[in-house]
SESE-84049 format. One record per residue (C-alpha): residue in one letter; x, y negated, z negated. Coordinates in steps of 0.1 Angstrom, whole numbers, plus 5000, padded with zeros to 4 digits. Layout:
AXYZ ...
This chain:
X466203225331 X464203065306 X460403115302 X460002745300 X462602705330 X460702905350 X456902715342 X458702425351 X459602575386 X456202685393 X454502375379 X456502145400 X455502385433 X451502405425 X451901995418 X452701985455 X449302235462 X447102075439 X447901665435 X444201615420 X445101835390 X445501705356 X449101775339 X447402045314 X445902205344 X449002235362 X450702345327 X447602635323 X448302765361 X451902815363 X451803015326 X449003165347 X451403225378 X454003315358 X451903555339 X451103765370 X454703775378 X454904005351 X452504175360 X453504295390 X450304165412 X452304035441 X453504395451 X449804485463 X447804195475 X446004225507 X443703915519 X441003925500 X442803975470 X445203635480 X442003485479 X440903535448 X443703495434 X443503115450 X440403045437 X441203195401 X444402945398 X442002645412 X439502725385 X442702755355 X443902455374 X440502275368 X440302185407 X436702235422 X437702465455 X435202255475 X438301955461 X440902175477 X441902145513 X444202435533 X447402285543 X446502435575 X442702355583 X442402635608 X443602855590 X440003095575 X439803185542 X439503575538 X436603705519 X437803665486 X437704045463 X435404085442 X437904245415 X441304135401 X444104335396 X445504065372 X444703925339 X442003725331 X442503355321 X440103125302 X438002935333 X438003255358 X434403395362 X434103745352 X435204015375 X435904385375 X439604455366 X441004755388 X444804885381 X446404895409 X446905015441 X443704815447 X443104915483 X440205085481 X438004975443 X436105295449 X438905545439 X438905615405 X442705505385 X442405695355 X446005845346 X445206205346 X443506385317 X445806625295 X444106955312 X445406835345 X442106705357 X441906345371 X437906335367 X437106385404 X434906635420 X436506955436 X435507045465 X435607455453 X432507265430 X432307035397 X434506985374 X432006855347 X433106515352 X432206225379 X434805965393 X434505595374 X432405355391 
């Protein structure tokens, strides 16, 4: 499929989500959308992550999220993540980036080092290096 096939897909879907966006904000969110696609983002999400995610493609979309209402009002909003593990677009406030698997932010996702090492502390004692905060 095309590239341009395929933002035409997705913009047509999030013109059914978001009605009060402009065209160039529903042009900006499905390159966003489709964007993440590549990126493999969808394989991992948990709640809190789906939120975010929401509220990132509002802001690319230029939609307020007090503008947007749930297609299911009883539905709660999760407590949106306080990291991405997707790219950044223009409009999204700044966030921690964590590769995935993002279930918990606290372990550290370094590939290991070339002496074997992944950075954490042993428990037989240190290793001379601390996990990534």
């Amino acid at each position: 499929m095309r590239s341009e096939d395929a933002v035409e897909i997705v913009r047509a879907s999030l013109a059914l989500a978001f009605p009060t966006a402009s065209a160039e904000g529903l042009n900006r969110a499905a390159e966003t959308v489709i964007r993440w696609g590549t990126e493999g983002v969808a394989d991992d999400l948990n709640a809190g992550l789906t939120t975010r995610m929401l509220l990132d493609l509002l802001q690319v979309a230029g939609i307020s999220p007090e503008d947007f209402r749930l297609a299911e009002p009883d539905h709660p909003f999760a407590e949106p993540a306080e990291y991405r593990t997707w790219s950044r677009t223009e409009g999204m406030p700044l966030l921690p980036l964590l590769p995935r698997p993002p279930d918990d932010p606290t372990t550290p996702h370094d590939p290991p080092r070339p002496d074997g090492t992944d950075g954490r502390p042993r428990p037989d004692g240190p290793s001379g290096a601390t996990p990534r905060q």
